[in-house]
C-alpha positions as CSV (number, residue, x, y, z in Angstrom):
1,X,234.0,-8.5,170.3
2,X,235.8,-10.1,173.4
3,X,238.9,-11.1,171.3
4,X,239.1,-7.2,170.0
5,X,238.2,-5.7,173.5
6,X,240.7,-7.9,175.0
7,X,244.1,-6.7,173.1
8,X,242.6,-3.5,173.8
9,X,240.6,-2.9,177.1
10,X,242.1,-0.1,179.4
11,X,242.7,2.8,175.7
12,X,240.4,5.4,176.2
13,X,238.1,4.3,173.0
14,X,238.3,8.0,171.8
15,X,241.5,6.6,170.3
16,X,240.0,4.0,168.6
17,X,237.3,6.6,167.0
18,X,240.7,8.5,165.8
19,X,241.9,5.4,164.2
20,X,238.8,4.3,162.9
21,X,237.8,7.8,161.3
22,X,241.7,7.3,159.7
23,X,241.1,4.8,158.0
24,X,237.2,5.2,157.1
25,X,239.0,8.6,155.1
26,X,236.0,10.7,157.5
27,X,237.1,13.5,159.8
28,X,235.5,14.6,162.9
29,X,233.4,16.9,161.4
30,X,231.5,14.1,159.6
31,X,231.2,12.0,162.5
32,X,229.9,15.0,164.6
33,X,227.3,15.4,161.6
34,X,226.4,12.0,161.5
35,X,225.7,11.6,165.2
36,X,224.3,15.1,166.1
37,X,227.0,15.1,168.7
38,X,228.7,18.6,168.8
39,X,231.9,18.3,167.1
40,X,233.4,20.0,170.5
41,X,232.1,17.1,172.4
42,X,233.3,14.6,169.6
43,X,236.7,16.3,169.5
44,X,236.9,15.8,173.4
45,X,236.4,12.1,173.4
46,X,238.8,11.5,170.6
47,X,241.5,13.2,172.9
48,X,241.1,11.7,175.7
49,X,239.8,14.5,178.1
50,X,236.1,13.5,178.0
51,X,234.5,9.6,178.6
52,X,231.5,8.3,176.5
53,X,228.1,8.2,177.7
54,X,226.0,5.5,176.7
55,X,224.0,7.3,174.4
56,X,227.3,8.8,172.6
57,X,229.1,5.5,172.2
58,X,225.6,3.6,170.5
59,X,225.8,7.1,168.1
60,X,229.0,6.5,167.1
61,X,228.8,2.4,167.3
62,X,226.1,2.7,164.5
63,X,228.4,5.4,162.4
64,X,231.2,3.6,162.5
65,X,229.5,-0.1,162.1
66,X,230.9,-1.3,165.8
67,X,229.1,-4.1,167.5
68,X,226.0,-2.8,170.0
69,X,228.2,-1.9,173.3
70,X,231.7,-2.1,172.0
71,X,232.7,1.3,172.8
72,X,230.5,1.1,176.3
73,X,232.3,-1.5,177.7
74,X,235.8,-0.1,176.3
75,X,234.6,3.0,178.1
76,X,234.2,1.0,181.7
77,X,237.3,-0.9,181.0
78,X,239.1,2.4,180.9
79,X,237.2,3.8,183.8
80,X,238.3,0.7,185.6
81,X,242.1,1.0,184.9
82,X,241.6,5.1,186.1
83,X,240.7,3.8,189.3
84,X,243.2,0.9,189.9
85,X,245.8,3.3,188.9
86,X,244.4,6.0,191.2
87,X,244.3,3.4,193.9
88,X,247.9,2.3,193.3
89,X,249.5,5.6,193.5
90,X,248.1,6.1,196.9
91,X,250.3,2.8,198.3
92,X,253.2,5.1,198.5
93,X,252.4,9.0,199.4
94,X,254.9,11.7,198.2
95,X,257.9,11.4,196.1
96,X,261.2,9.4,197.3
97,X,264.2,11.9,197.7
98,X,266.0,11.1,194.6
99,X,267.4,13.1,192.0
100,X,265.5,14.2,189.5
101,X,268.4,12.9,186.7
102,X,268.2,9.4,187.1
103,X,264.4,9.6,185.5
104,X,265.4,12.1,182.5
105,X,262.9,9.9,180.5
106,X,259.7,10.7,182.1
107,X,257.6,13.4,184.3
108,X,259.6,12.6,187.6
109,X,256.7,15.0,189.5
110,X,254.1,13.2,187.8
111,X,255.0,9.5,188.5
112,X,253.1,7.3,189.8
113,X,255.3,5.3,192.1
114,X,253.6,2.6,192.8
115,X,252.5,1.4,189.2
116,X,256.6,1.5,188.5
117,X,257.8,0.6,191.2
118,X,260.1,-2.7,190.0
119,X,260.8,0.1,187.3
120,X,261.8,2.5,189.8
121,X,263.9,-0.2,191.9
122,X,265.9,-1.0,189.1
123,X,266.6,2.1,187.5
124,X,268.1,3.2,190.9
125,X,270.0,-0.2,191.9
126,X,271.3,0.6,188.5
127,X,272.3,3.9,188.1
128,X,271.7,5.3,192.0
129,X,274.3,6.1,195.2
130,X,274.3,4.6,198.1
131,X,272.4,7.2,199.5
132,X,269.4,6.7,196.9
133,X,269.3,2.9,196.9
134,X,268.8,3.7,201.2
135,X,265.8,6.0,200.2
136,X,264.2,3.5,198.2
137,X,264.6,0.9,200.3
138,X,262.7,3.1,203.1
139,X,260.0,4.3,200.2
140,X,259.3,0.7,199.3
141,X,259.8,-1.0,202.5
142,X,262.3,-3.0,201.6
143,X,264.7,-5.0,203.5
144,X,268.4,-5.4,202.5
145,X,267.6,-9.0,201.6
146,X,264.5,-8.0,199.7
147,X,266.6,-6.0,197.5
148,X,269.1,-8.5,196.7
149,X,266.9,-10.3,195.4
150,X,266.4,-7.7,192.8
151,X,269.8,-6.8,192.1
152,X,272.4,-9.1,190.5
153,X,275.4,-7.3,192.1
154,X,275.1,-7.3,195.7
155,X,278.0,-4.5,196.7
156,X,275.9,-1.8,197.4
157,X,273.4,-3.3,199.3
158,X,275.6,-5.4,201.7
159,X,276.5,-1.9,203.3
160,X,272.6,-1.2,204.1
């Protein structure tokens, strides 16, 4: 089990359920009868928007052949990596006054800054004005040297 919860510690185990039930050809229907746990409840945890109790995750352990405690500790393991995030995104409070377009690929009001910030850094040393790289560098904390260090051309930060 370590190996196994190693590669995969930190995934809500509702989506290993969802693989699992893939490739066992069963549906949640069958794993809600099997376990006399509501198929609601069953459908919750394999979306992510509701965590295992212990007595849930030994059900499905023994429906699905899992070693005693597998899903338990996957559970704790993602609980754990809900509250280090949660702890990281209040490093830096608000959002840095950037625009919007230079993170098309993701929910710019939803970030969490501090989990990607080197990301963040980079993405405006890369493609930011003078004006943004300034704003970072006040969001972070950054001095002028401490951003040299992250970027390879030094043009726009010699006039910080």
């Amino acid at each position: 089990m370590d190996k196994r919860i190693e590669l995969i510690r930190g995934i809500h185990p509702g989506k290993i359920i969802k693989r699992d039930i893939r490739r066992k050809k069963l549906n949640q229907r069958i794993l809600a009868e099997a376990t006399n746990i509501p198929y609601q409840t069953i459908n919750a945890i394999i979306q992510g928007k509701r965590n295992l109790t212990t007595e849930q995750a030994l059900k499905i352990e023994r429906t699905l052949c899992y070693e005693e405690g597998f899903l338990a500790v996957l559970q704790t393991y993602y609980e754990i990596k809900q509250h280090k995030d949660e702890e990281l995104s209040m490093l830096y409070k608000g959002i840095p006054c950037v625009r919007k377009s230079l993170f098309w690929d993701t929910d710019f009001d939803k970030m969490n800054w501090a989990k990607y910030k080197n990301a963040v850094i980079k993405r405006v040393l890369e493609r930011g004005n003078l004006a943004e790289i300034k704003e970072i560098s006040r969001f972070y904390h950054l001095t002028a040297d401490e951003l040299l260090k992250l970027k390879t051309s030094p043009e726009q930060i010699v006039h910080l």
